[in-house]
C-alpha positions as a Markdown table, in Angstrom:
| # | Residue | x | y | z |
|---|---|---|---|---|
| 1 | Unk | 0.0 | 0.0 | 0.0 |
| 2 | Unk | 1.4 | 3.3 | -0.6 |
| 3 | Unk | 2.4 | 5.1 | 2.7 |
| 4 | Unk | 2.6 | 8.5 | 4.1 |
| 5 | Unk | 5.7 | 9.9 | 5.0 |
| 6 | Unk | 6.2 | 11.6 | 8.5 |
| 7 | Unk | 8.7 | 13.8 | 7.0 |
| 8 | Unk | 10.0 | 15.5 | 10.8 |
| 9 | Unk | 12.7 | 17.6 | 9.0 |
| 10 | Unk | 9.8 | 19.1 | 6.6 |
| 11 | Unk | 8.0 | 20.0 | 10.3 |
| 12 | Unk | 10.6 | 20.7 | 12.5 |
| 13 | Unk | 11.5 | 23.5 | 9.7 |
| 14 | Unk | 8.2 | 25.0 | 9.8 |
| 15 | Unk | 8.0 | 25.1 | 13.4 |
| 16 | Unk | 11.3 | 27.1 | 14.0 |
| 17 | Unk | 10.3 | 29.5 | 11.2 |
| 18 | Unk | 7.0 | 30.4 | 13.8 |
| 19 | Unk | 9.4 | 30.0 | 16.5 |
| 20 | Unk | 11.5 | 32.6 | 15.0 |
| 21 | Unk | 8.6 | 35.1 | 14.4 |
| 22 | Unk | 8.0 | 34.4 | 18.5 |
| 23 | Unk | 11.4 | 35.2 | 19.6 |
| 24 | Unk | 11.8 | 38.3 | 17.7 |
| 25 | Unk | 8.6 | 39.5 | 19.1 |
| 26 | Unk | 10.4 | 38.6 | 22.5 |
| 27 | Unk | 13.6 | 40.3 | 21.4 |
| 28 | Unk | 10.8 | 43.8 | 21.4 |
| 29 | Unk | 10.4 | 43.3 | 24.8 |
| 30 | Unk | 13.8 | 42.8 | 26.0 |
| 31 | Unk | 13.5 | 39.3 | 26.0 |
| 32 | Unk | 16.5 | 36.8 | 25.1 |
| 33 | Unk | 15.7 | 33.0 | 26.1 |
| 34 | Unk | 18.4 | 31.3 | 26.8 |
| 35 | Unk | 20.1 | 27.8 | 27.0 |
| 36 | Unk | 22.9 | 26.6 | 29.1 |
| 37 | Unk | 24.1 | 22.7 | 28.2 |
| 38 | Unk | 26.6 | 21.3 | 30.3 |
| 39 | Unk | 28.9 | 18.0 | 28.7 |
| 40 | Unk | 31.1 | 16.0 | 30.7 |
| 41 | Unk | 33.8 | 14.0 | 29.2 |
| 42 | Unk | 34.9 | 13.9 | 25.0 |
| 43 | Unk | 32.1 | 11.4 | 24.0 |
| 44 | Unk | 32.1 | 11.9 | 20.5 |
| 45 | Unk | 28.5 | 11.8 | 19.4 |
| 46 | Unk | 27.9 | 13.6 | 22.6 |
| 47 | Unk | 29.9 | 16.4 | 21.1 |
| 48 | Unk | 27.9 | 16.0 | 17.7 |
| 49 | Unk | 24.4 | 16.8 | 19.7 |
| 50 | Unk | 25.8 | 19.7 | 21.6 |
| 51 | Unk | 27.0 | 21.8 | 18.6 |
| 52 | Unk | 23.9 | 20.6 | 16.7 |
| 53 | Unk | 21.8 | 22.3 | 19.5 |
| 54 | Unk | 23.9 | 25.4 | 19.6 |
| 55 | Unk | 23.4 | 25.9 | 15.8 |
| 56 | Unk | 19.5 | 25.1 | 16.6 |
| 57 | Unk | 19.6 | 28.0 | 18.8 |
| 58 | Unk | 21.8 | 30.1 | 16.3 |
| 59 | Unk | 19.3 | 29.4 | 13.5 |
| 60 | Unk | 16.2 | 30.9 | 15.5 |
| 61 | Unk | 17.6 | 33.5 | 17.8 |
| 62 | Unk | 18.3 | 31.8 | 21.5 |
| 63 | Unk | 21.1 | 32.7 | 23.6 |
| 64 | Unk | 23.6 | 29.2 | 23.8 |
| 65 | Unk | 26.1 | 29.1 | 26.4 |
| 66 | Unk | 28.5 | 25.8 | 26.7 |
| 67 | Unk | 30.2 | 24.4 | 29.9 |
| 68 | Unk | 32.7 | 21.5 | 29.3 |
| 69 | Unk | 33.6 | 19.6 | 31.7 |
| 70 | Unk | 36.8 | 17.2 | 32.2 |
| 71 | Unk | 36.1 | 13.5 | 32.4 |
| 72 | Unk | 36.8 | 13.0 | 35.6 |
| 73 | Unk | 35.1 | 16.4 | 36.7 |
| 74 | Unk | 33.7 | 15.6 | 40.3 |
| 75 | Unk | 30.2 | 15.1 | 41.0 |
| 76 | Unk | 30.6 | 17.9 | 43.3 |
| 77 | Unk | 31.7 | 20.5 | 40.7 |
| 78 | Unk | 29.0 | 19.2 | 38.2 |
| 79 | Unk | 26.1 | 20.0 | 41.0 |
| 80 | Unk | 27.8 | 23.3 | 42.3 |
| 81 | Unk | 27.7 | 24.1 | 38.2 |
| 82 | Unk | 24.1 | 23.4 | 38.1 |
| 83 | Unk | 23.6 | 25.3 | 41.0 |
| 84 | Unk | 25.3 | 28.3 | 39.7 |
| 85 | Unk | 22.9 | 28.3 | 36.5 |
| 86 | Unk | 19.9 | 27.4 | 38.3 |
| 87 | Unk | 20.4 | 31.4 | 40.0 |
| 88 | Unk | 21.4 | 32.9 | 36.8 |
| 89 | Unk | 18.5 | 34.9 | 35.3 |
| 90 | Unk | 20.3 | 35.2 | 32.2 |
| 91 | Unk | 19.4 | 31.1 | 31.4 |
| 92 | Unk | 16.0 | 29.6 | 31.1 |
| 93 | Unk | 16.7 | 26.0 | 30.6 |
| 94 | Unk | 19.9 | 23.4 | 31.6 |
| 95 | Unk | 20.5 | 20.5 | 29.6 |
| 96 | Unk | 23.0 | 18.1 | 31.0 |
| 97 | Unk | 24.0 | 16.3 | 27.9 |
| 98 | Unk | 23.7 | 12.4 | 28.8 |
| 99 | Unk | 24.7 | 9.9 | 28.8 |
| 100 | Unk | 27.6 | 11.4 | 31.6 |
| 101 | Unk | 30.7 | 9.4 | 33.0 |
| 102 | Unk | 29.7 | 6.3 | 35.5 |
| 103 | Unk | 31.3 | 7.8 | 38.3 |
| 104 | Unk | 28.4 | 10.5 | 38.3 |
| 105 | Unk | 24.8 | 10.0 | 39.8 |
| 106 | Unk | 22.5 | 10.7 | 37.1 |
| 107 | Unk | 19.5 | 11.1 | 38.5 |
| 108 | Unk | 21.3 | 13.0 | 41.4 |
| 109 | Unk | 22.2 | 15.2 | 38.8 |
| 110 | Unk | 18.7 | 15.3 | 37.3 |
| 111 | Unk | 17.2 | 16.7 | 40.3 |
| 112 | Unk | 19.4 | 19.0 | 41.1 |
| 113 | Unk | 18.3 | 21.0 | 38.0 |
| 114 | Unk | 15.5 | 23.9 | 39.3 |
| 115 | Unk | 12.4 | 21.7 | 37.4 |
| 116 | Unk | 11.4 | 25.4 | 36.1 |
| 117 | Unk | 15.1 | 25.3 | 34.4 |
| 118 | Unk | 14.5 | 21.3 | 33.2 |
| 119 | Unk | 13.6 | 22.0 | 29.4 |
| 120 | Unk | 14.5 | 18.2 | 28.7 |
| 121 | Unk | 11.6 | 17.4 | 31.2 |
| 122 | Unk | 13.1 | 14.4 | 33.5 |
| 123 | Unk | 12.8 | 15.8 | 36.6 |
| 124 | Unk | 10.8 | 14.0 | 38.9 |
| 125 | Unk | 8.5 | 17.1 | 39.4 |
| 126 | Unk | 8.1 | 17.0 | 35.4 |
| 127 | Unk | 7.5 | 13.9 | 34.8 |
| 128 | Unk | 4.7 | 13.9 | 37.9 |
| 129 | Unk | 3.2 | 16.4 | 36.0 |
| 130 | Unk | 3.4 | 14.9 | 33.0 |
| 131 | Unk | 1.9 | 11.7 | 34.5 |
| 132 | Unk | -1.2 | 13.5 | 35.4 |
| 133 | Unk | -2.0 | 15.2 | 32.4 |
| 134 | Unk | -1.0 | 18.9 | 33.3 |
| 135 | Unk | 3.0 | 18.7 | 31.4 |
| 136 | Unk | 5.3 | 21.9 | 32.1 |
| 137 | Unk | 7.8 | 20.5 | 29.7 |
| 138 | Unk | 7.6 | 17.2 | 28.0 |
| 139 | Unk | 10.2 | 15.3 | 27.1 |
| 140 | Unk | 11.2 | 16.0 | 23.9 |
| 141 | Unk | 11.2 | 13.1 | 22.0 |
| 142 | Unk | 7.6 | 12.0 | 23.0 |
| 143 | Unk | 6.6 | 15.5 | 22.6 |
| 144 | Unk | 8.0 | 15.8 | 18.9 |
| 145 | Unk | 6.0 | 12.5 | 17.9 |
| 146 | Unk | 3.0 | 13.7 | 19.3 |
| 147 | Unk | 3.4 | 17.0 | 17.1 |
| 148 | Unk | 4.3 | 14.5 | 13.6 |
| 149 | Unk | 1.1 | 12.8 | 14.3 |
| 150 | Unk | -1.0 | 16.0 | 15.1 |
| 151 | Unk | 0.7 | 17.6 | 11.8 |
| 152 | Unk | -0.3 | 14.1 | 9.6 |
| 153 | Unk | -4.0 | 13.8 | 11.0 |
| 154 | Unk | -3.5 | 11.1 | 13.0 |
| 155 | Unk | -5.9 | 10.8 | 15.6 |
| 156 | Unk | -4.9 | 8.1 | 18.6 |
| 157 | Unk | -8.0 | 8.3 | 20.1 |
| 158 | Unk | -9.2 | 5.0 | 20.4 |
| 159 | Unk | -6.7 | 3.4 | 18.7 |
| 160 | Unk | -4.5 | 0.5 | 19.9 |
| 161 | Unk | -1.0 | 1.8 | 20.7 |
| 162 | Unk | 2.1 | -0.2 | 21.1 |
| 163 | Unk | 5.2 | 1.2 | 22.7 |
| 164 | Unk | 8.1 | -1.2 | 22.4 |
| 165 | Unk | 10.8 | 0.0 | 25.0 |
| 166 | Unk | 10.6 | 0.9 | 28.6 |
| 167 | Unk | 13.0 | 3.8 | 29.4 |
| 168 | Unk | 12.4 | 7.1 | 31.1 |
| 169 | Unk | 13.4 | 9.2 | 28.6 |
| 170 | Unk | 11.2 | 7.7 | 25.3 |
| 171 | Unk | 9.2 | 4.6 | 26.6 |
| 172 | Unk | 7.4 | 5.5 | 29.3 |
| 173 | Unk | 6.7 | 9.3 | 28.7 |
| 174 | Unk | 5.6 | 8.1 | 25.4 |
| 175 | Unk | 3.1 | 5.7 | 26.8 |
| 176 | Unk | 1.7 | 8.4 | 29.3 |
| 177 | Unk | 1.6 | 11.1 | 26.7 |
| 178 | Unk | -0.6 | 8.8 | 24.1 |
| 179 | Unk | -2.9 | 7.4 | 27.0 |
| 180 | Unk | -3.5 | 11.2 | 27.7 |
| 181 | Unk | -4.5 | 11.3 | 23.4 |
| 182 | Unk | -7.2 | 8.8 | 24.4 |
| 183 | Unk | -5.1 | 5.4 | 23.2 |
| 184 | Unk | -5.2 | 2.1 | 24.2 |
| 185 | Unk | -1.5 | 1.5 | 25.1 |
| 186 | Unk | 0.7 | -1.5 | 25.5 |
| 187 | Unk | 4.2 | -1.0 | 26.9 |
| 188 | Unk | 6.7 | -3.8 | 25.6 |
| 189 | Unk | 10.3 | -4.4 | 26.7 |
| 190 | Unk | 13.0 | -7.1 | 26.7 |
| 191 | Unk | 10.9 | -9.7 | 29.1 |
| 192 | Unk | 7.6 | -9.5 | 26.8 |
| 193 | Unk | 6.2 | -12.5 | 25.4 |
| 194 | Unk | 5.1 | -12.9 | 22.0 |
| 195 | Unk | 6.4 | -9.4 | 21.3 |
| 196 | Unk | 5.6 | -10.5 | 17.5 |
| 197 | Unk | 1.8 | -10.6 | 18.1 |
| 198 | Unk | 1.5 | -8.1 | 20.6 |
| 199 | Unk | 2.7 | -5.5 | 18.1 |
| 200 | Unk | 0.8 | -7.0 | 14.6 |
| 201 | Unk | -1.7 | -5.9 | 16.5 |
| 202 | Unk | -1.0 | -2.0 | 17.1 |
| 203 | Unk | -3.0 | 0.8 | 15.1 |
| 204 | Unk | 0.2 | 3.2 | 15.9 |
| 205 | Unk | 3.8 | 1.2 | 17.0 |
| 206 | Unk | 6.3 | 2.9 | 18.3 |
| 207 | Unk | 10.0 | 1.6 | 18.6 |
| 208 | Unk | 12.5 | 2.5 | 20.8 |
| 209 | Unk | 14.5 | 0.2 | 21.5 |
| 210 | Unk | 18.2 | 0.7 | 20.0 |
| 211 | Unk | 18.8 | -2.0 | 17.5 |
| 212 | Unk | 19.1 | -1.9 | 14.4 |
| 213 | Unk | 16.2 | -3.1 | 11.5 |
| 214 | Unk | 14.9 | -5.0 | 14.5 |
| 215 | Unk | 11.0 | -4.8 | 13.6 |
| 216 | Unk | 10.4 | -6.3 | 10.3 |
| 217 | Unk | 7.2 | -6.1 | 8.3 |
| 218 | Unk | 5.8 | -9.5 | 10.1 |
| 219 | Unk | 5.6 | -7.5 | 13.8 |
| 220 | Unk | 3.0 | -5.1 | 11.3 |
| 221 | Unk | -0.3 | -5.0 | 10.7 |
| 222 | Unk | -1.7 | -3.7 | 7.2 |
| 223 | Unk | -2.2 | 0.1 | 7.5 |
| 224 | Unk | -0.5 | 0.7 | 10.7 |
| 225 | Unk | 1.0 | 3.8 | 11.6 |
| 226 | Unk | 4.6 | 3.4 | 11.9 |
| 227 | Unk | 7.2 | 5.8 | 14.1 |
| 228 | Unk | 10.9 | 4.7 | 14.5 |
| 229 | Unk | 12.7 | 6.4 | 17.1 |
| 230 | Unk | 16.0 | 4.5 | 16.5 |
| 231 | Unk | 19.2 | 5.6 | 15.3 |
| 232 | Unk | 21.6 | 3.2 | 14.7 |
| 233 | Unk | 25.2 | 2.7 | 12.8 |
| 234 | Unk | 25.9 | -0.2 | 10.9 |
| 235 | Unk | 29.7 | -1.5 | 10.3 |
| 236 | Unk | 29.2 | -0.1 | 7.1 |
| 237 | Unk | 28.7 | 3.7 | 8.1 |
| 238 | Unk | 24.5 | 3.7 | 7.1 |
| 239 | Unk | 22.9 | 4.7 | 9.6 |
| 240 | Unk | 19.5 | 2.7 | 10.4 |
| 241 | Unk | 16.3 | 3.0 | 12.6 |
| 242 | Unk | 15.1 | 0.2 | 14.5 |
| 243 | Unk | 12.7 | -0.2 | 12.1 |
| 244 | Unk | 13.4 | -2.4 | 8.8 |
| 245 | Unk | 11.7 | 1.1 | 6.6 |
| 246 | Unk | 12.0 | -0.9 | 3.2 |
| 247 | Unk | 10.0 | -4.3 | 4.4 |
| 248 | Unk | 7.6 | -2.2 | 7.0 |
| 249 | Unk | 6.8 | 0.9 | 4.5 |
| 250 | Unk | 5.2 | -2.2 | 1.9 |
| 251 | Unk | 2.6 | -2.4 | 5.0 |
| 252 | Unk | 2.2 | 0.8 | 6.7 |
| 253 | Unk | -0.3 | 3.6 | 6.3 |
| 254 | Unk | 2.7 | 6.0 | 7.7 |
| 255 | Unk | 6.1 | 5.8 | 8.9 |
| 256 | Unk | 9.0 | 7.8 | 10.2 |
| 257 | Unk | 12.6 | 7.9 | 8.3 |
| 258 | Unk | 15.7 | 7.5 | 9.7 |
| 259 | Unk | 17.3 | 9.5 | 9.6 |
| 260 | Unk | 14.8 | 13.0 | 9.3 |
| 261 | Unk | 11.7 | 11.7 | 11.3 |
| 262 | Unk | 12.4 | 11.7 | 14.5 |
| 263 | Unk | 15.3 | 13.2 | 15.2 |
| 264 | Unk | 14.9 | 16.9 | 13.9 |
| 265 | Unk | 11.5 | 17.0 | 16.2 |
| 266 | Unk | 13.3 | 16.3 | 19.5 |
| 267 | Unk | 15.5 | 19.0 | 18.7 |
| 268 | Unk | 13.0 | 21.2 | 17.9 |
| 269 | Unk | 11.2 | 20.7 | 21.3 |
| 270 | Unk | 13.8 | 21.4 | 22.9 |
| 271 | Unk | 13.7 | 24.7 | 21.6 |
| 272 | Unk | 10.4 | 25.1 | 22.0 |
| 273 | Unk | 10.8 | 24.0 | 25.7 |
| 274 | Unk | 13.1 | 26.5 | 26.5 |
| 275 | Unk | 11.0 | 29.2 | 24.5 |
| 276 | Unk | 8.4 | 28.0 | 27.0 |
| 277 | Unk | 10.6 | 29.0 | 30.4 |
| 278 | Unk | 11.7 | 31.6 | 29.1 |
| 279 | Unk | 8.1 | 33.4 | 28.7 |
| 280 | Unk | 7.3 | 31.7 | 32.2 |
| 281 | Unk | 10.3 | 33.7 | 33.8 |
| 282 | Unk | 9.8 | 36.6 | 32.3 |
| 283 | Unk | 5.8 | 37.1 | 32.1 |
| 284 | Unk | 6.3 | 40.3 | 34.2 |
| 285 | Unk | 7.4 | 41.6 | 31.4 |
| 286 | Unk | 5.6 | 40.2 | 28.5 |
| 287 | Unk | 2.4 | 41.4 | 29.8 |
C-alpha cells in the first residue's frame, strides 16, 4: 500500500520559522531565552548533539552558552555548576547532555536542576506532572512524535498503541503522553512475550528500542502507523532506525525515516521548551 511519509525535518522547519517570528517579538520586549548545556567527558556523538543544538539555537535566535567539563570532573563540581545556572536569570533552561561518566549520579544530577530550568523534562517534578495530564515541559522526543502525528492527522483516540521499549526518557513518557491522546496503550520491553503478536496488533507502533532493523514487516499490521525512534550505525557507516523502513513501508499507512523523522523533532522541542521557560520567567514583562 502506498504510505505517508512523516517527513519530521519538513516540520521541524516550519516550526522554527513560527518560532523565529516568536522570539523576535520577544527580542521587542527585552527578552532573550536562553540555554545553558553542560557536557562532561569527549564522547564523540555527545559532542555532535551539543553543537547541533547550539546551531539550533543560532538558527532561530536563543542565547547558547557551553560548559565543558573534564572527564573526571567531580560530582561535586558538576552539581555546584548546576547550582550556579539554576540562579542565573540570564538562562531559562539546563541541559545536561547524557549519557555522563559512570562515576556521576545521574539522576542526582537530574534533580538538582530547578524543574522550572528542566527544558529536557526528566525531573521528577516534570514527569509527575506529566503523568497527570497537566506537562510543564515534555520530554522532547515523545513531545516531537505527538506534534508529527498531530501535523499528519493522526488521531490516537481509540486506537491501539504499542510502545516497544521501557526507558524514562522515550518509553514511558511516550506511553503516558498517548494514553493522555485517548489510546489504548501497551508498553513492551526485553521480558515481553510474544512481542511478535502483541505488536501485529498496534493501530500506531512505536519503537525504541536501540537495534538496528529489529522490527520487520511480520511484527505489522496492514495500515498501521509506523514511528521509529532508533538511530543506529551499521559496520558499514548507514545509519539505520530500529525499524526495517524498506519491508515495513510495503505495509504501513505511515512511517517515520531515519534519519529525518524523529530526530529533527526532539531537537525542535527542545527549543520550543526553553521558549516556553523563558516566557514563564519573564511574564512580568511580557504582559
Amino acid at each position: 500500500m502506498a504510505y505517508k511519509l512523516l517527513d519530521g525535518r519538513d516540520l521541524a522547519r516550519r516550526m522554527k520559522e513560527a518560532m523565529k517570528l516568536e522570539i523576535r517579538d520577544m527580542a521587542g520586549k527585552g527578552i532573550v531565552p536562553g540555554l545553558a548545556v553542560v557536557i562532561v567527558g569527549n564522547d564523540p556523538a555527545s559532542r555532535i548533539y551539543v553543537n547541533n543544538k547550539k546551531k539550533d539555537c543560532e538558527e532561530i535566535g536563543i542565547r547558547s552558552f557551553e560548559y565543558a567539563l573534564p572527564e573526571d570532573a567531580s560530582e561535586d563540581q558538576l552539581l555546584g555548576l548546576i547550582d550556579a545556572l539554576n540562579e542565573d536569570p540570564a538562562v531559562d533552561g539546563i541541559l545536561v547532555q547524557l549519557p555522563i561518566p559512570r562515576h556521576l549520579d545521574e539522576a542526582k544530577v537530574i534533580r538538582r536542576i530547578s524543574h522550572d530550568k528542566d527544558v529536557d523534562g526528566f525531573h521528577p517534578y516534570n514527569t509527575g506532572e506529566l503523568m497527570i495530564g497537566r506537562p510543564v515541559f515534555a520530554p522532547c522526543t515523545p513531545a516531537g512524535i505527538m506534534e508529527l502525528l498531530k501535523d499528519a492527522g493522526i488521531d490516537a483516540a481509540g486506537k491501539n498503541c504499542v510502545v516497544v521499549g521501557r526507558s524514562n526518557i522515550v518509553g514511558k513518557p511516550m506511553a503516558m503522553m498517548m494514553l493522555h491522546a485517548n489510546a489504548t496503550v501497551t508498553i513492551c520491553h526485553s521480558r515481553t512475550a510474544n512481542l511478535k503478536d502483541v505488536c501485529s496488533r498496534a493501530d500506531i507502533l512505536i519503537v525504541a528500542i536501540g537495534r538496528s532493523e529489529f522490527i520487520t514487516a511480520d511484527y505489522v499490521k496492514e495500515g498501521a502507523v509506523v514511528i521509529d525512534v532508533g538511530m543506529n550505525r551499521r559496520d558499514d557507516g548507514k545509519l539505520t532506525g530500529d525499524v526495517d523502513f524498506e519491508g515495513v513501508s510495503a505495509k504501513a499507512s505511515a512511517i517515520t525515516p531515519v534519519p529525518g523523522g524523529v530526530g529533527p523533532m526532539t531537537r525542535t522541542m527542545l527549543l520550543k521548551n526553553t521558549i516556553k521557560a523563558s516566557k514563564m520567567h519573564k511574564r512580568d514583562m511580557l504582559s
